[in-house]
N, C-alpha and C positions, 0 to 999 in steps of 0.2 A: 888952834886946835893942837890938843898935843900929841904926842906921838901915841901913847894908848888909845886915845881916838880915833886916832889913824888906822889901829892895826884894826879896833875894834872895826871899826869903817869896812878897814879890807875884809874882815873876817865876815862880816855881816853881807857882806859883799861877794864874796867867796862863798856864803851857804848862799844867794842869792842866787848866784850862778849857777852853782849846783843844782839847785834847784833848778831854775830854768833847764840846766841841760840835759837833767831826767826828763823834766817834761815834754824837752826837744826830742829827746832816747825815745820817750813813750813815743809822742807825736809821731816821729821816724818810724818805727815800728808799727804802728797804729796802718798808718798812710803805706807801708808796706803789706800788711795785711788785705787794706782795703784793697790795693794796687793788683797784689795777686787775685784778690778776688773777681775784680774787676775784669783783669787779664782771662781769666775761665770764663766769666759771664760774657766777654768779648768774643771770646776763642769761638766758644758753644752759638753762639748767634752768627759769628762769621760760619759755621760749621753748617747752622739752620740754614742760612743761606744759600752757601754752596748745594745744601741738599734740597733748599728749594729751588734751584736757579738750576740743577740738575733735573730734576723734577717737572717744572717747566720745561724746560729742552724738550723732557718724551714728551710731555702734551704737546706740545708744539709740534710737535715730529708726529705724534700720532693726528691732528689737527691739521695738519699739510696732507696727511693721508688721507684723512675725513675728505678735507676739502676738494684732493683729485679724486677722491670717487663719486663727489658729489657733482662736479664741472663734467666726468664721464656719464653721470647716472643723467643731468640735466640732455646733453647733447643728446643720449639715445632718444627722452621723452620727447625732445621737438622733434627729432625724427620719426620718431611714431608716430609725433600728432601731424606731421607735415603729410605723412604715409596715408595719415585715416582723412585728414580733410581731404589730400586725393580720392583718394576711395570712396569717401562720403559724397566727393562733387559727382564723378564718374554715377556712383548709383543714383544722384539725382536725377543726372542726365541720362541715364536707361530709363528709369521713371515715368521719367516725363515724358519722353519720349516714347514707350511701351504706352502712358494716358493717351497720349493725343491718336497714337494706332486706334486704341482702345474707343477713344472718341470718333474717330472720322468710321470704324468699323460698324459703332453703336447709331450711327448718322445713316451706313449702307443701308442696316438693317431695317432701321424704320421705316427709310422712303420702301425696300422692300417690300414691310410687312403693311406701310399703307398701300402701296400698289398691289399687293395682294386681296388686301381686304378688300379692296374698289372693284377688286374681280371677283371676288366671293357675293360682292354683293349686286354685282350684273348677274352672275348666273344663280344667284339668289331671287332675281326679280324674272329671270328668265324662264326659269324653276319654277316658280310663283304661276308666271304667267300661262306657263304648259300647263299646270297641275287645275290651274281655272280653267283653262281648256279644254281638258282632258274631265274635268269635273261635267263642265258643261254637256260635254259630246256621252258621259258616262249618266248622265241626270234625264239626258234625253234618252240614252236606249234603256234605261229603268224605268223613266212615263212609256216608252214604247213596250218594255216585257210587261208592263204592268196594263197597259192595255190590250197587249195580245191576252196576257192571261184573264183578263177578263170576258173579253171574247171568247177563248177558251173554257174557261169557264161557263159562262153561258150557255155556249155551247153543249156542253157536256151535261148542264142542268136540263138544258131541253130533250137531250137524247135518253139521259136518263128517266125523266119525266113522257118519253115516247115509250120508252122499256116498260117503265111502270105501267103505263094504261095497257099494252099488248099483256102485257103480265096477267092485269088484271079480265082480261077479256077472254086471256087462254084460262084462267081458271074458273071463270063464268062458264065458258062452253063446255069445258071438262066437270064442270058440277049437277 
């Protein structure tokens, strides 16, 4: 090869270069560009981050709050309901108890009101029995007025019937 070959070579060689080393330039530049860009799209997400990672914090911090007023608000309700099944046992047990009064009161009363009635119903038969008595003794002096009065009666028809013939005999003699 001769030496114009050569140089041509190098020369060829030399824009080759060049070449490449613009496109190294661009490339370098390029990958800088993106680099930076990358660096803000990086920045801005670690940025989101932090503001979500802050953000979380208060949820969390307001969600420990939630949670102790909830573990507060839970404890008062067993206590209330520990409070009302007392309460609810107690008035069972007044209840029942006020029933069974209720009961063995409702028990006095009957035998009571049957011992009463068994006596309502002696001097109901006693009552009975006077009043047939009293019937009897009152049936007999009405056959007895009732035959005085007829006797009287009678009586009185034959006196009046004496009256009449005198009557008639004093106006015969007076005529």
């Amino acid at each position: 090869m001769t030496e114009d070959e050569i140089r041509r070579l190098g020369q060829l060689l030399d824009e080759k270069m060049s070449g490449v080393d613009r496109r190294f330039d661009e490339l370098h530049r390029h990958f800088d560009v993106v680099a930076e860009n990358l660096q803000g799209q990086i920045q801005q997400v670690a940025e989101g981050v932090v503001l979500g990672s802050e953000r979380l914090d208060r949820v969390e911090a307001r969600l420990d709050g939630v949670d102790g007023r909830l573990d507060r608000f839970e404890t008062a309700v067993r206590a209330d309901f520990a409070q009302m099944e007392q309460r609810a046992e107690r008035f069972e047990t007044a209840v029942l108890a006020d029933f069974a009064q209720m009961e063995q009161r409702a028990e006095r009363f009957e035998t009571a009101a049957r011992a009463d009635f068994a006596q309502m119903e002696q001097r109901a038969e006693r009552f009975e029995t006077a009043v047939r008595a009293d019937f009897s003794e009152v049936k007999s002096m009405v056959k007895l007025s009732f035959a005085e009065l007829d006797r009287r009666l009678t009586t009185l028809e034959s006196t009046v019937h004496d009256l009449s013939s005198r009557l008639e005999r004093l106006e015969t003699r007076t005529s």
